[in-house]
Steps between C-alpha positions, in 0.01 A plus 500: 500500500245271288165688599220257638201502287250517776663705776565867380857546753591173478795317298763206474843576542682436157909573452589756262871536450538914441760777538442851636553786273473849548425656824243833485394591869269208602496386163747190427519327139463166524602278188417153386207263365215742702184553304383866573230504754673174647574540941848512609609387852709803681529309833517163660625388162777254629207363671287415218503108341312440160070460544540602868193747561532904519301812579488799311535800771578816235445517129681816343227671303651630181395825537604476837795659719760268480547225741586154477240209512508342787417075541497371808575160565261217636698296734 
């Protein structure tokens, strides 16, 4: 997800080709061309198209207990 510069939760939908890695509890590896600090989709994915609009629901803290960050959709 490219962040918006004005809107805190909000992003455009870029693809990211990646492969999953390891798998540690909640935790999954994900590997590919991701910038750390960068938002990963978990759901609604096959949804998605390029530039379409998305809202940032649940940012993992990195000192937090693991969870995934979750993006939902707009549309």
């Amino acid at each position: 997800v490219d962040p918006s510069p004005d809107q805190k939760n909000q992003g455009k939908a870029r693809p990211v080709p990646v492969q999953v890695g390891v798998a540690n509890g909640r935790l999954i590896q994900v590997k590919g061309n991701l910038k750390s600090g960068e938002h990963v989709v978990i759901r609604g994915n096959e949804r998605l198209r390029p530039g379409q609009d998305v809202v940032i629901t649940e940012i993992l803290s990195p000192d937090a207990e693991p969870k995934a960050k979750a993006i939902n959709i707009d549309g």
